[in-house]
C-alpha positions, 0 to 999 in steps of 0.5 A: 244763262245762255249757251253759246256756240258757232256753227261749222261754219262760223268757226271756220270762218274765223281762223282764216280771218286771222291777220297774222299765224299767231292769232290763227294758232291760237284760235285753231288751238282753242277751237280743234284742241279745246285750250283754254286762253291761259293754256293757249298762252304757254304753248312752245313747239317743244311741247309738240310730239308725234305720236307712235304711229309716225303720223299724228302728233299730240300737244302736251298742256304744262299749265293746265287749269285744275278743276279737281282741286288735286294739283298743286300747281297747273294740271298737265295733259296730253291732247291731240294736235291736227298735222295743220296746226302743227305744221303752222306752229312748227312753220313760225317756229323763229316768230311765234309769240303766243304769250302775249294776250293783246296780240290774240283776237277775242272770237265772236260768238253768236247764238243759232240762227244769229250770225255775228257782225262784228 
């Protein structure tokens, strides 16, 4: 088994790569909220709050993977979103299509002291 990972560097890389705001929220959302794809998928800007102190702002996941077993249904959390990306999504509010997989690019991944061509 391998693990795999981007460095600093190469993450960075890639949302700036993106050729449209779709795929470059939906990489920032895996990458800076730790999302998984299928959550990724059902993000709406009504599922944006800003946080008590006026300025942050936190995500809330409906359709969270289980890994308990305890849920029926998708798992629900809350988990903090960077003012960037809200101000992205929140900026493509009229175009934002998310939930369609096709559309997203599949992020490159290399081992260390392995930079990625493709």
């Amino acid at each position: 088994m391998f693990n795999v990972w981007l460095s600093r560097e190469e993450y960075r890389a890639i949302p700036r790569a993106a050729d449209s705001f779709e795929p470059e929220i939906a990489i920032r959302l895996m990458g800076d909220c730790g999302l998984r794809l299928t959550e990724v998928l059902g993000v709406t800007p009504s599922d944006i709050s800003r946080i008590d102190d006026g300025r942050h702002y936190e995500l809330e996941v409906t359709n969270g993977k289980d890994t308990t077993g305890s849920y029926d249904g998708s798992k629900q959390r809350e988990t903090w979103l960077p003012v960037k990306v809200e101000a992205t999504i929140n900026r493509t509010h009229g175009c934002l299509r998310l939930s369609d997989p096709a559309s997203l690019p599949m992020p490159c991944r290399s081992r260390r002291n392995h930079h990625c061509t493709r």
